[in-house]
Backbone as CSV, one residue per row, in Angstrom:
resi,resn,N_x,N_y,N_z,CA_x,CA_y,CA_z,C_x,C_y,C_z
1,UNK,0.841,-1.184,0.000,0.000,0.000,0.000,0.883,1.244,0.000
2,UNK,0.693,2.079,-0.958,1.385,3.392,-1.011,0.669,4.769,-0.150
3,UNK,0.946,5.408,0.302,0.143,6.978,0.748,0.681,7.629,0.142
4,UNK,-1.043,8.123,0.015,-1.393,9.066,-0.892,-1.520,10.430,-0.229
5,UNK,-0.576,11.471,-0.803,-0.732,12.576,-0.176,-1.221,13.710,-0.755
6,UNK,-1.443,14.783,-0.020,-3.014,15.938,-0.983,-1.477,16.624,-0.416
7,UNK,-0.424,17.289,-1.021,0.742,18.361,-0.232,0.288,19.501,-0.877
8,UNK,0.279,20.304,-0.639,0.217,22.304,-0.597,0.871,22.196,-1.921
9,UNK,0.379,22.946,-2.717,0.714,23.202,-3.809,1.621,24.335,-3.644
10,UNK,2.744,24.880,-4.492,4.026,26.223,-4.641,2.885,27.456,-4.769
11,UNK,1.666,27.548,-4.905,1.448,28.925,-5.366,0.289,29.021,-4.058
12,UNK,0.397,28.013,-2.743,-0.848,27.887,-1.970,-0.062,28.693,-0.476
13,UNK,-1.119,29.277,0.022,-0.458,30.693,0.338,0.243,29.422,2.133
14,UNK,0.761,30.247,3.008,1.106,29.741,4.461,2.688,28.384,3.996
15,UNK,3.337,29.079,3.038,4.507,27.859,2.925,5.658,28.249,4.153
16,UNK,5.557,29.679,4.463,7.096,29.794,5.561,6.143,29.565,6.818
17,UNK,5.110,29.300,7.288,4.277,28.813,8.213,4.741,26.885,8.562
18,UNK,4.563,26.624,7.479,4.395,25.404,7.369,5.865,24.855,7.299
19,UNK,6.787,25.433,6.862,8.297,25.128,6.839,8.471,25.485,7.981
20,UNK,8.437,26.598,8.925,8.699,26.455,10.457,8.444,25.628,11.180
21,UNK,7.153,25.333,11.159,6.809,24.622,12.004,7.027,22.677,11.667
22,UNK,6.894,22.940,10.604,7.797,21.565,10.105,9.270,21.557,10.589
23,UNK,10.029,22.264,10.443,11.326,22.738,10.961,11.331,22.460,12.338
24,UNK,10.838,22.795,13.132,10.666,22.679,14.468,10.745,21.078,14.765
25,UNK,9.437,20.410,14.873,9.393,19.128,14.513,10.174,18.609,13.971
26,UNK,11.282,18.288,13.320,11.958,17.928,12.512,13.549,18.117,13.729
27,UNK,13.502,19.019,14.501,14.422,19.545,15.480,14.278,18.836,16.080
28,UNK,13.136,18.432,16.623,12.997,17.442,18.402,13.563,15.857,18.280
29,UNK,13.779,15.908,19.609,14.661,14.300,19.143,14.105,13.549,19.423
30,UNK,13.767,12.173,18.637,12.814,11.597,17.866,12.148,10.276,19.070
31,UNK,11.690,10.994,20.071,11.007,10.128,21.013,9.598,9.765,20.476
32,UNK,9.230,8.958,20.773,7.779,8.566,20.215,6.852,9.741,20.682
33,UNK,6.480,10.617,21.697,5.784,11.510,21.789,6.146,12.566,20.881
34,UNK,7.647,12.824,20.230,7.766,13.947,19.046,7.481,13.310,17.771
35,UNK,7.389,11.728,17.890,6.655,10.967,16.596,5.888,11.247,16.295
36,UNK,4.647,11.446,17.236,3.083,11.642,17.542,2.980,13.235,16.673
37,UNK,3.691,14.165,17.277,3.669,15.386,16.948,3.973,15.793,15.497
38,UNK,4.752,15.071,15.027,5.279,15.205,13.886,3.847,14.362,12.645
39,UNK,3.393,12.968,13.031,2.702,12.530,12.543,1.564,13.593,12.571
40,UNK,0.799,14.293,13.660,-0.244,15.059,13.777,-0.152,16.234,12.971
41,UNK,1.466,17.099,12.350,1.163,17.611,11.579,1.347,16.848,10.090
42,UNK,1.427,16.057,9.858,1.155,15.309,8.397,-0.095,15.004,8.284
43,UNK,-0.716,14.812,9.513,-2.056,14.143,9.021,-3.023,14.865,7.904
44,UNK,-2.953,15.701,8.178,-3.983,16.827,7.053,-3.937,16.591,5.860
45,UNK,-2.363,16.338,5.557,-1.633,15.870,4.231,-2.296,14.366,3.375
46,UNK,-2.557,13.534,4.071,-2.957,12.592,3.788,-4.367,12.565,3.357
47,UNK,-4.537,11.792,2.257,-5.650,11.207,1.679,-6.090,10.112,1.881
48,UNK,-7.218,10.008,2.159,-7.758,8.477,2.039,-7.992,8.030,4.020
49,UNK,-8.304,6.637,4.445,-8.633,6.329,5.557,-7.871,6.322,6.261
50,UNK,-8.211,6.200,7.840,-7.178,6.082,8.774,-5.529,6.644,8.276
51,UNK,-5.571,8.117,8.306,-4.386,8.467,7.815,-3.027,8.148,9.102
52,UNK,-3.492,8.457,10.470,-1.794,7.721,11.132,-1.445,6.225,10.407
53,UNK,-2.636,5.823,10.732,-2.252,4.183,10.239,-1.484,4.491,8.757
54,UNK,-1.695,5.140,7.606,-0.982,5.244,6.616,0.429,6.016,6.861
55,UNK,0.613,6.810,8.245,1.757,7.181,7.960,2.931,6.106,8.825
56,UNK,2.352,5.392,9.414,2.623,4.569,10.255,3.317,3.215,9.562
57,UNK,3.126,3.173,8.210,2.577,1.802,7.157,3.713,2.658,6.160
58,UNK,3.911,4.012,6.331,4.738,4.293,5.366,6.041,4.010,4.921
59,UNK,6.955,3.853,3.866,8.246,3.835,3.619,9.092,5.181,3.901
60,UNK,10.407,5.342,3.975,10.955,6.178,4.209,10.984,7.005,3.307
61,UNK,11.051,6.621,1.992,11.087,7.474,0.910,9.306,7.998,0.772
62,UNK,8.748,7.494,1.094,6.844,8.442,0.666,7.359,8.979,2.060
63,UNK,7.560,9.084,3.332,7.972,10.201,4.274,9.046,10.780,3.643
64,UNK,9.911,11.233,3.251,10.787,11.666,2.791,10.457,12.864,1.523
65,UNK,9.674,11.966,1.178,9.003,12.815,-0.244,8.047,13.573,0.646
66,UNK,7.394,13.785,1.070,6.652,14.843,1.792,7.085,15.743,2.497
67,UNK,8.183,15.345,3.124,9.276,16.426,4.331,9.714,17.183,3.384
68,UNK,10.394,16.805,2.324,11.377,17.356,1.203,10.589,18.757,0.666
69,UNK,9.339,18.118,-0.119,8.157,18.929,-0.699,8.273,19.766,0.446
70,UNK,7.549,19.755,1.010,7.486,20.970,2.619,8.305,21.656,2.619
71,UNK,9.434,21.361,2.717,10.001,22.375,3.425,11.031,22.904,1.871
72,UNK,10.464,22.827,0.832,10.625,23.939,-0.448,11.272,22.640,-0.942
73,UNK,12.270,22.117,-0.795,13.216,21.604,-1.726,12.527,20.606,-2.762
74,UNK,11.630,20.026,-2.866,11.331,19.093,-3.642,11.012,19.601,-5.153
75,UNK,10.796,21.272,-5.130,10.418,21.747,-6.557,11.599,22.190,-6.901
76,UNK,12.398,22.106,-6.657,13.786,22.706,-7.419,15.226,21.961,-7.602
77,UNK,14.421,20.463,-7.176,14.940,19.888,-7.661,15.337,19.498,-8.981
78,UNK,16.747,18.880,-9.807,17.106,18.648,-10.949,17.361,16.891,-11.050
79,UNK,16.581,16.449,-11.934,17.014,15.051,-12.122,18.559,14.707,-13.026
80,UNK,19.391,13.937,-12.802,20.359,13.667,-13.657,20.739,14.000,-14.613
81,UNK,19.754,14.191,-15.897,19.714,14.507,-17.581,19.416,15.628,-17.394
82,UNK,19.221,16.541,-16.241,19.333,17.643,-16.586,17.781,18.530,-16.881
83,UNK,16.893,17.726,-16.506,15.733,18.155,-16.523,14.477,18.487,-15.386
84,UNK,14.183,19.998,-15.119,13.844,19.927,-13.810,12.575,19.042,-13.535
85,UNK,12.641,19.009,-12.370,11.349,19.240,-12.079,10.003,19.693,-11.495
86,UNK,10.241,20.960,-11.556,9.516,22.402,-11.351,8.429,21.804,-12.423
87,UNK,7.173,22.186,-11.698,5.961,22.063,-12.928,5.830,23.266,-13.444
88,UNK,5.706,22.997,-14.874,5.234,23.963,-15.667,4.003,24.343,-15.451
């Protein structure tokens, strides 16, 4: 099972909101109660049922791909050949 995530689109307003406070979270050291915290702000992100259980069920890379996105870097990224991938 993959999760499916609804992430903030580049032109959707509250991104240095959401990078702080992602930032923050991302700071605390990684006790299961800053798990909780960290999961509670993803949840919104998620599509579909029982979203902890999906983030819970997740791979590192679909978490990874969402942290990345968040906190800016995932759109400015460049693949290998040289082709971004910034949406047109």
């Amino acid at each position: 099972m993959s999760i499916k995530w609804r992430l903030p689109t580049t032109d959707e307003p509250g991104f240095l909101r959401r990078r702080r406070d992602l930032g923050e979270l991302l700071d605390l050291l990684p006790t299961p109660e800053n798990t909780e915290k960290l999961m509670d702000f993803l949840v919104p992100y998620v599509e579909g049922d029982d979203p902890k259980e999906q983030l819970l069920n997740a791979t590192q890379a679909e978490y990874s791909l969402a942290v990345v996105q968040m906190l800016g870097y995932g759109n400015t990224v460049s693949d290998p050949k040289g082709v971004s991938s910034v949406p047109q």
